[in-house]
C-alpha positions in Angstrom: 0.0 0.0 0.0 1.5 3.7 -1.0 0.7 7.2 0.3 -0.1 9.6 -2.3 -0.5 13.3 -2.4 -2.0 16.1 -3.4 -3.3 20.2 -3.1 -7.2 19.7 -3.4 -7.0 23.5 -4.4 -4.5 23.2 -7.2 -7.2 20.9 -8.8 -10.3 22.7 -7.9 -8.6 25.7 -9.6 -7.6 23.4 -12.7 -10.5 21.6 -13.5 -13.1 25.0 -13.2 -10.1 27.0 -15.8 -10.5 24.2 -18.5 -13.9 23.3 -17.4 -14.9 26.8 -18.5 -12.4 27.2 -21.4 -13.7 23.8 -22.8 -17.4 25.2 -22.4 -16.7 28.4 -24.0 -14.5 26.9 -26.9 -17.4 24.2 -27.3 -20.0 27.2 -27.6 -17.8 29.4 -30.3 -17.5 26.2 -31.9 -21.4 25.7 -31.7 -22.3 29.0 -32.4 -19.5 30.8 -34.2 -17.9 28.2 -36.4 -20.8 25.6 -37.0 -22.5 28.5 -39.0 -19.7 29.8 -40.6 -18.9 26.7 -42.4 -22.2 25.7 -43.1 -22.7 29.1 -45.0 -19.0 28.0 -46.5 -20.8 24.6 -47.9 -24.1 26.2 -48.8 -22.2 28.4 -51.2 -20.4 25.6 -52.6 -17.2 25.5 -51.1 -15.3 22.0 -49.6 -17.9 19.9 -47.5 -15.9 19.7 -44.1 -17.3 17.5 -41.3 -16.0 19.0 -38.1 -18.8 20.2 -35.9 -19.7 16.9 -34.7 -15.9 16.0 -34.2 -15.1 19.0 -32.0 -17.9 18.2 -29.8 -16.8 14.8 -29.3 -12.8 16.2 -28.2 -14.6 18.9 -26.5 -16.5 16.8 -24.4 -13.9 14.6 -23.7 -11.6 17.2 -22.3 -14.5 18.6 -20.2 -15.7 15.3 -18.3 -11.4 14.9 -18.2 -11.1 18.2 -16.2 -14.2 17.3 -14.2 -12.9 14.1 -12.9 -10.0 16.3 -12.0 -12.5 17.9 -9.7 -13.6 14.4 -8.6 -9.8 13.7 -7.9 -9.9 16.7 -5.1 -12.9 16.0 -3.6 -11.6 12.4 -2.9 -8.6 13.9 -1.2 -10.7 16.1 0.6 -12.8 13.0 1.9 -9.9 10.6 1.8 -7.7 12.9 4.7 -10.3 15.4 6.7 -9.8 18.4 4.5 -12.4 20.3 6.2 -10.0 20.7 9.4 -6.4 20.7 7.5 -7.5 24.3 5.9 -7.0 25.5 1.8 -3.7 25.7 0.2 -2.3 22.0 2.8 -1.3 19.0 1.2 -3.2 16.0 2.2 -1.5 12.4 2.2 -3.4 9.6 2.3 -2.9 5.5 1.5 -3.6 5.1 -2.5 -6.6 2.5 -1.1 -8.5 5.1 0.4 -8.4 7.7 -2.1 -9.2 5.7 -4.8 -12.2 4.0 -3.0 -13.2 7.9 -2.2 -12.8 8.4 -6.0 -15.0 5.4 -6.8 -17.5 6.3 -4.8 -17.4 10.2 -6.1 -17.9 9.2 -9.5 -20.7 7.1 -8.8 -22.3 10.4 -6.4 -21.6 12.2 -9.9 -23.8 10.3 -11.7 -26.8 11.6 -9.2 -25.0 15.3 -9.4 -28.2 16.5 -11.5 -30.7 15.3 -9.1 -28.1 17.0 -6.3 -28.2 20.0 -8.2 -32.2 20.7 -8.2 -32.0 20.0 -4.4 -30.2 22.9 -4.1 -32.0 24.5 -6.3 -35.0 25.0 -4.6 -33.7 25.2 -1.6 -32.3 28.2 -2.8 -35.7 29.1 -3.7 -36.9 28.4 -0.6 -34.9 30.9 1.8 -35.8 33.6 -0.5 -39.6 32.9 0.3 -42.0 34.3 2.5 -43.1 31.8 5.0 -46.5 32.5 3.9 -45.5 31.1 0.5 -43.7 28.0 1.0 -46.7 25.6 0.7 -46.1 25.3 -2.9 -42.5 24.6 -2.8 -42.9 21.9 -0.1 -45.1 20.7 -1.8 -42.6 19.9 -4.8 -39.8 18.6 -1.6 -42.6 16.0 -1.2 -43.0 14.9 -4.9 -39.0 13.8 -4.3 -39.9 12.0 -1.3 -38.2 8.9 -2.7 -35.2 10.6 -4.7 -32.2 10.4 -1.8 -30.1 12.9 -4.2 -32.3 15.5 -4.7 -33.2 16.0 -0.6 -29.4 15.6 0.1 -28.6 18.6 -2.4 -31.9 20.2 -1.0 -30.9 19.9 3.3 -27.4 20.8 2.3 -28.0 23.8 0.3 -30.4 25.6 3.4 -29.2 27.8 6.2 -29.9 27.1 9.9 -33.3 29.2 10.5 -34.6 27.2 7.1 -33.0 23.8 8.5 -35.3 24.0 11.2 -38.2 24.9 9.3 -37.4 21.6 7.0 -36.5 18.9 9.7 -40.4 18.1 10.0 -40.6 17.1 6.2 -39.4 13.6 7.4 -39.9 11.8 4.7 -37.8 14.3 2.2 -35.0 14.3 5.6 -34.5 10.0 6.2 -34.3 10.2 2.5 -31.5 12.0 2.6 -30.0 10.5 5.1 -30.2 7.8 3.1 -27.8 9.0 0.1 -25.2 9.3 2.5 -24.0 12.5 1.3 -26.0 15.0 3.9 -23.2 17.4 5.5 -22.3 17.5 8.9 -24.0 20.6 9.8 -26.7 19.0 8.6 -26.8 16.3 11.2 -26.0 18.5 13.7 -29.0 20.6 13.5 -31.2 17.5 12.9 -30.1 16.4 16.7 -29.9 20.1 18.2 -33.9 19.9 16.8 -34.3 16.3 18.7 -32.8 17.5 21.5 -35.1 20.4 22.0 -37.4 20.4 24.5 -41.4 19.8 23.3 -43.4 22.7 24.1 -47.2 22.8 23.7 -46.9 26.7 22.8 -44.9 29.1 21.8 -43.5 32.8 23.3 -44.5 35.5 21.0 -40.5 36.6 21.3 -39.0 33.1 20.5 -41.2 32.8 16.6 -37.8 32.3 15.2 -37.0 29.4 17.2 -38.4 26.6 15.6 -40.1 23.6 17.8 -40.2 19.7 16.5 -43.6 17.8 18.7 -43.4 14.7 20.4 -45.5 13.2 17.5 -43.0 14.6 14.9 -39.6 13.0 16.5 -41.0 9.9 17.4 -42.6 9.7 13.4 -38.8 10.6 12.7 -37.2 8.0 14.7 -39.8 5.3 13.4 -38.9 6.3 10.0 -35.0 5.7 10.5 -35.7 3.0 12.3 -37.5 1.1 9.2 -34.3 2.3 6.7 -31.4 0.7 7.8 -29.6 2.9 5.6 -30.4 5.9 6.9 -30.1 4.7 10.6 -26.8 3.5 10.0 -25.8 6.8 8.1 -27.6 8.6 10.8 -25.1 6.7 13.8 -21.9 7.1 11.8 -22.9 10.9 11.6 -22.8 11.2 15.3 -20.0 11.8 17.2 -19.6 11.1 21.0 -20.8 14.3 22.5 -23.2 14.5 19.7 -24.6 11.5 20.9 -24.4 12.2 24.7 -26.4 15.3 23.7 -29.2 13.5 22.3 -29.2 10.7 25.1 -29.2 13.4 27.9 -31.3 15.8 26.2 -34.5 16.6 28.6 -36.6 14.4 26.3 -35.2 11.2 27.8 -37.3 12.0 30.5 -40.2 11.3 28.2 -40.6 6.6 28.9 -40.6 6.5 25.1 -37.5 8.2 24.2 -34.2 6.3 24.8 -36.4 3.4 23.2 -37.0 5.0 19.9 -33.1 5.9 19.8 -32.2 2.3 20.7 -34.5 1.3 17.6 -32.4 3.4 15.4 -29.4 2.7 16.4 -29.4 -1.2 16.8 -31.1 -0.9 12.9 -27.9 1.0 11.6 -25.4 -0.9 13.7 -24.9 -4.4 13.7 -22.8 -4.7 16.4 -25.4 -2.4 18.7 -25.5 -4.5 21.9 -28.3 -6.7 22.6 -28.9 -6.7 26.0 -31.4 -5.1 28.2 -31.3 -1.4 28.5 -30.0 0.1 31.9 -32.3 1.9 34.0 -30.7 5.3 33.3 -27.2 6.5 31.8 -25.4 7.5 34.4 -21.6 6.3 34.9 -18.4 7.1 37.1 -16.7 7.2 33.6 -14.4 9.7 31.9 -15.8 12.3 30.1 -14.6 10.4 26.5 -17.0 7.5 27.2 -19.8 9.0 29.1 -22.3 8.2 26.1 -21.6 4.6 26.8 -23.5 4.5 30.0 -26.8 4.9 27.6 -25.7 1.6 25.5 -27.6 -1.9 26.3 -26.2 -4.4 28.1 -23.3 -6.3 26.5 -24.1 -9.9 25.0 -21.7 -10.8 27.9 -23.9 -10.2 30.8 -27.0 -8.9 28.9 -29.2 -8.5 32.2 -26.4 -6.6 34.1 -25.8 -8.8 37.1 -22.1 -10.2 36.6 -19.8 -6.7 36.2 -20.6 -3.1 37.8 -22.2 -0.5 36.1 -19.1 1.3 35.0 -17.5 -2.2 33.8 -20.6 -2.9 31.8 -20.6 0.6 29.9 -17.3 -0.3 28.7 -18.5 -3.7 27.9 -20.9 -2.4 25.6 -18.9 0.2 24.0 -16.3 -2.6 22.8 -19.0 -4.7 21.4 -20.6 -1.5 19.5 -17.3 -1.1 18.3 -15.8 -4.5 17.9 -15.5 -4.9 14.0 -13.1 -1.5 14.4 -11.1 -3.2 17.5 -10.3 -6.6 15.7 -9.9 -4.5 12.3 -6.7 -2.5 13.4 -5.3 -5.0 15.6 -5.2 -7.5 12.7 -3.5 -4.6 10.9 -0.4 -4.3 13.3 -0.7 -8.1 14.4 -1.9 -7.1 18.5 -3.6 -8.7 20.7 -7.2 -6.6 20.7 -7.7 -6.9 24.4 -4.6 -4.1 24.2 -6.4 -1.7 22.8 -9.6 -2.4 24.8 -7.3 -2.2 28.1 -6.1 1.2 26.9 -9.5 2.5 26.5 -10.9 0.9 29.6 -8.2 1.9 32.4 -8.6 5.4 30.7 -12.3 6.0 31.1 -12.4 3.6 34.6 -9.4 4.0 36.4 -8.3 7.8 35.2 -12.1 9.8 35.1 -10.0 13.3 34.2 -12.0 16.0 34.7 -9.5 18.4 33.6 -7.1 19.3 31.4 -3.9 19.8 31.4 -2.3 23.2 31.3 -0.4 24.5 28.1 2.4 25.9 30.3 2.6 22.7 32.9 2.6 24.6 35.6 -0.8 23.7 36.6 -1.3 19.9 36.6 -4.6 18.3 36.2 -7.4 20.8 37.2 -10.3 19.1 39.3 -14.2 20.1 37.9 -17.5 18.8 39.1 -19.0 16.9 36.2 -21.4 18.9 34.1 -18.3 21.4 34.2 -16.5 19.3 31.9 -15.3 19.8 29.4 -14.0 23.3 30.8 -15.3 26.2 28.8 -12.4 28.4 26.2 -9.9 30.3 27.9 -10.5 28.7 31.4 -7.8 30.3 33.7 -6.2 28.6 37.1 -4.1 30.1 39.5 -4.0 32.9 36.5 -3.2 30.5 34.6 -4.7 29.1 31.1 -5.7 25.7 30.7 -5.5 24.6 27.4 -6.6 20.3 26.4 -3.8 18.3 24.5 -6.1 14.9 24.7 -9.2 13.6 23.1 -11.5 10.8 22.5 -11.6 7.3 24.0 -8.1 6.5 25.1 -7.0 9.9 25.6 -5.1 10.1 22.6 -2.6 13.4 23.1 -2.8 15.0 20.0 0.0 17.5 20.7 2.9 17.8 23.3 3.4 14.2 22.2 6.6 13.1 20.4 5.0 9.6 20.3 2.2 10.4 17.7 4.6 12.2 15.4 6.5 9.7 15.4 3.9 7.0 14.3 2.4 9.7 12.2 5.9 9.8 11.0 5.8 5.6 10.2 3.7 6.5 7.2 0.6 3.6 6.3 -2.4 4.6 7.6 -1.7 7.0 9.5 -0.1 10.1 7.5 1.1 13.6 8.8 -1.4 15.9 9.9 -2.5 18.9 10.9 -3.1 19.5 14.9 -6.7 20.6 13.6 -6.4 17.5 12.0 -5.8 15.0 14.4 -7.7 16.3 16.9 -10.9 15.8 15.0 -10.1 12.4 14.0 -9.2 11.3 17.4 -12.7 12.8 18.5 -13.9 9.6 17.0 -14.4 6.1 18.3 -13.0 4.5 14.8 -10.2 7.4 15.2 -8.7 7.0 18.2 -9.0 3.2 17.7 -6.6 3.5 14.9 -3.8 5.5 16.7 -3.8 3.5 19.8 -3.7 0.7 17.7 -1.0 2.0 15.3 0.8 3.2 19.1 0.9 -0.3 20.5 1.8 -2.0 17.3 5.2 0.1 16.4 5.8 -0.2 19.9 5.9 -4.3 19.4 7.3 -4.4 16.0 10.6 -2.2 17.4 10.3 -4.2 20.1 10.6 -8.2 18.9 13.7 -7.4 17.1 16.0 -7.7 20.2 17.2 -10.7 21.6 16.0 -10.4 25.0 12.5 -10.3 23.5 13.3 -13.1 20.7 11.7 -16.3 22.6 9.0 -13.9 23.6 6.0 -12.5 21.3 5.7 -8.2 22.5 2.4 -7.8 19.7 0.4 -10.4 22.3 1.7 -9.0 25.9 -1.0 -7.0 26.9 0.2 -5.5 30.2 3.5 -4.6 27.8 1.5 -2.8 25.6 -0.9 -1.0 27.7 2.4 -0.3 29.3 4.3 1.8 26.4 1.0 3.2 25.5 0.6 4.9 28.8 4.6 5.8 28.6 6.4 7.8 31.0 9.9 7.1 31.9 11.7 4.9 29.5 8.6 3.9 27.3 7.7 7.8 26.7 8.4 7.4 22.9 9.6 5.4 20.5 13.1 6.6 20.6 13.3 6.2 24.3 11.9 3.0 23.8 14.8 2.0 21.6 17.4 3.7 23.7 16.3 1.5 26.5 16.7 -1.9 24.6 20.1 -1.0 23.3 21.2 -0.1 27.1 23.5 -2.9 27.5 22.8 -2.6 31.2 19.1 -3.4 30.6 19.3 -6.2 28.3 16.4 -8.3 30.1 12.9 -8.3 29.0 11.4 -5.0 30.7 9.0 -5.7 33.3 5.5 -3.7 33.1 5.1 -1.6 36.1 3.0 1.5 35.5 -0.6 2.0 37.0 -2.5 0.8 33.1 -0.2 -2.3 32.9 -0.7 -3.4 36.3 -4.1 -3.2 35.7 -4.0 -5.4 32.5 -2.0 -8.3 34.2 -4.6 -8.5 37.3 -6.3 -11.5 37.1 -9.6 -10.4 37.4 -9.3 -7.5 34.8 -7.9 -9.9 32.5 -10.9 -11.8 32.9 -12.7 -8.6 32.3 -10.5 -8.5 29.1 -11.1 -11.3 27.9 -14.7 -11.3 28.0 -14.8 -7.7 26.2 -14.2 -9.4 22.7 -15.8 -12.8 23.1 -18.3 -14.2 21.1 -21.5 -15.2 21.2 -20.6 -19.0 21.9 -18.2 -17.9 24.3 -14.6 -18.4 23.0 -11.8 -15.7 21.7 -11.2 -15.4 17.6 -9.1 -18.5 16.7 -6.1 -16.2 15.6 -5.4 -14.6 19.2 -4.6 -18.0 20.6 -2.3 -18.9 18.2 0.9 -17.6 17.5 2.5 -17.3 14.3 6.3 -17.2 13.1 5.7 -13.8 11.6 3.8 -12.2 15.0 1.1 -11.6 12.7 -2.7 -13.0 12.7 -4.0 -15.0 9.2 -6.0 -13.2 7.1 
């Protein structure tokens, strides 16, 4: 697999110059020319045969330059341009790019439909509300076209987002294509999370109010398209989530049901156990959301682990396929990762964050506080986060995560923008800790004192060097340690997460956090192979 390159911009700004001069050359062509020499042949000069021909090279060139365009957009997709800024490079692994490209040629196709979304929904926020019957009206003739509602919730502004989110039928369909923005989605759960109100203050008319009847006929509707559901989950963020499961309409009995309908229909890993009695958790910040999951397959009725345990539980099962995916990709044992995640959100509940300057440590806040609001000061002081997402990824002040960044693969160079937004995700921060452990274990098995020994399936070792500190606080610490002639024995876990990975009864825990239905682990993890690397 190679990493590949490229300026989104650069091609943006190429494709629309010849997109245009192709369109203006074909129009001289069609109007200028075309005439010209069918005058010439009327008046009985040489018959020439070129309209038709030109057209043809024109068009070529044109739908050339546009897949230029296409090119950009995959890039954009393919590395997070929306947080790297215009004018940055963006390196990505060929794969991904090419299946972003795939996929944007195929969206293409659909562009016309996209097009007339937008169309009237340009139309729309230029109309009195008194008005808008008739144009809602032709929203509902598109009921089933998931292009044209895409193009049309993407191409309105907030106030007429609001307006909109009660044409459900136009809004799953959408949701549907895949291609809503994430504005979009974020306006769709600010209006779930609303409160209901039976009337409204003559001041607040601008503030637009979904009823009872209207989100549950939304959620039932998502619920019954498993493509929208599921684009409707991978849409949502953790705190987006935690917003919509601790909104003041979960105190309505109906409401964390009709949310668990939508997401066990998009997600087939959504738990199946019986839903807790509320969401509250000891938990970290990071994984707070998990405390509204169902119980894991594990212990489905909540009676063998503790409330915090079982919030974990469930969020490795929701995001299992992820876990075992980038574990097979460095050749780890999974339960690393999951211990990484697990001592983080149970054993280290931060409520803080760590200041810029490190002169204040961690800063203690009541929870509902957290996370700290901008330009929160201490002692004088501003605090400033460095970490993010389940694990507690640092995504700066970390030599570590340049370094792996540095590796190439997967995991390419970013921006601090960047990488703080991918790390905001489960599937994100799964990948670094992941692509953490694994260089860890691949520098690792290449000296001798570790050559009888296998580094990629020692948990408590890796949950060691991903915590870090001391003589496992990078990578070339790491390998400045196992070159000490003085420490040539196999290192010995002994920080507070690796001590907690090699207790018996949290390796139990561990073990039970990726086990099948029938009870046993993946055949590959209890096997070992000459190459320190799983089949398949």
């Amino acid at each position: 697999m190679g990493t590949v390159s490229a300026i989104p911009d650069n091609l943006y700004l190429y494709a629309g110059t010849c997109t245009k001069g192709a369109e203006q050359l074909q129009t001289w062509v069609r109007t200028v020319l075309a005439p010209a020499l069918r005058a010439y042949q009327n008046g009985g000069g040489t018959c020439f045969v070129i309209d038709g021909q030109v057209a043809q090279q024109v068009a070529a060139a044109y739908y050339t330059d546009r897949d230029v365009k296409v090119v950009g957009l995959a890039f954009s997709q393919a590395g997070g341009y929306s947080v790297s800024g215009p004018g940055f490079p963006i390196r990505v692994d060929d794969k991904t790019v090419s299946a972003a490209f795939q996929k944007l040629q195929l969206n293409t196709v659909q562009q016309t439909q996209i097009d007339a979304g937008a169309a009237l929904a340009k139309k729309m926020m230029g109309t009195k509300v008194t008005e808008l019957s008739g144009l809602l009206e032709e929203l509902r003739r598109h009921g089933k076209d998931p292009y044209f509602n895409a193009g049309f919730f993407n191409g309105l502004d907030g106030q007429q987002l609001e307006k909109a989110v009660t044409e459900i039928s136009a809004l799953v369909s959408a949701y549907s294509s895949g291609l809503l923005e994430g504005r979009v989605h974020q306006r769709v759960i600010n209006q779930l999370a609303r409160p209901v109100v039976e009337f409204r203050i003559p001041v607040s008319l601008n503030i637009y109010y979904t009823s009872a009847a209207q989100k549950m006929q939304f959620l039932d509707a998502l619920a019954a398209t498993p493509t929208a559901a599921r684009h409707f989950v991978q849409s949502s963020n953790n705190h987006l989530l935690l917003r919509l499961f601790d909104s003041s309409v979960n105190n309505e009995p109906w409401w964390r049901g009709k949310l668990a309908g939508v997401f066990s229909a998009g997600t087939p890993t959504w738990p199946k156990g019986a839903q807790p009695p509320d969401g509250s958790t000891n938990l970290s910040y990071e994984l707070q959301f998990a405390g509204h999951l169902p119980y894991p397959s594990v212990d489905p009725h909540g009676k063998k682990y503790n409330r915090e345990q079982l919030a974990v539980l469930s969020w490795v099962e929701l995001n299992s396929d992820i876990i075992i995916r980038e574990a097979r990709r460095y050749g780890i044992d999974p339960r690393a990762i999951v211990a990484a995640v697990a001592w983080e959100a149970m054993e280290n509940p931060l409520r803080g964050w760590y200041s810029r300057n490190k002169t204040v440590n961690r800063v203690g806040a009541p929870w509902g506080q957290w996370p700290l609001p901008a330009g929160t000061t201490v002692a004088g002081r501003k605090v400033a986060p460095v970490w993010v997402g389940p694990g507690k990824v640092h995504f700066k002040e970390s030599p570590l995560i340049d370094e792996v960044e540095g590796l190439g693969g997967v995991l390419s160079p970013r921006s601090l923008q960047e990488r703080k937004a991918i790390l905001a995700t489960n599937e994100g921060s799964i990948m670094y800790i992941a692509a953490m452990q694994g260089a860890f274990a691949a520098l690792t098995e290449k000296y001798p004192a570790y050559r009888n020994s296998d580094p990629h399936r020692n948990v408590p070792l890796l949950a060691h060097v991903f915590q870090g500190g001391g003589k496992a606080a990078d990578l070339a610490t790491w390998k400045a340690r196992l070159e000490d002639p003085d420490e040539s024995t196999c290192f010995t876990p002994s920080n507070d997460m690796a001590i907690w990975a090699a207790d018996p009864i949290n390796r139990k825990f561990l073990d039970d956090s990726l086990r099948p239905t029938d009870g046993s682990l993946p055949p590959w993890m209890s096997r070992r192979r000459r190459d320190n690397r799983p089949p398949g």
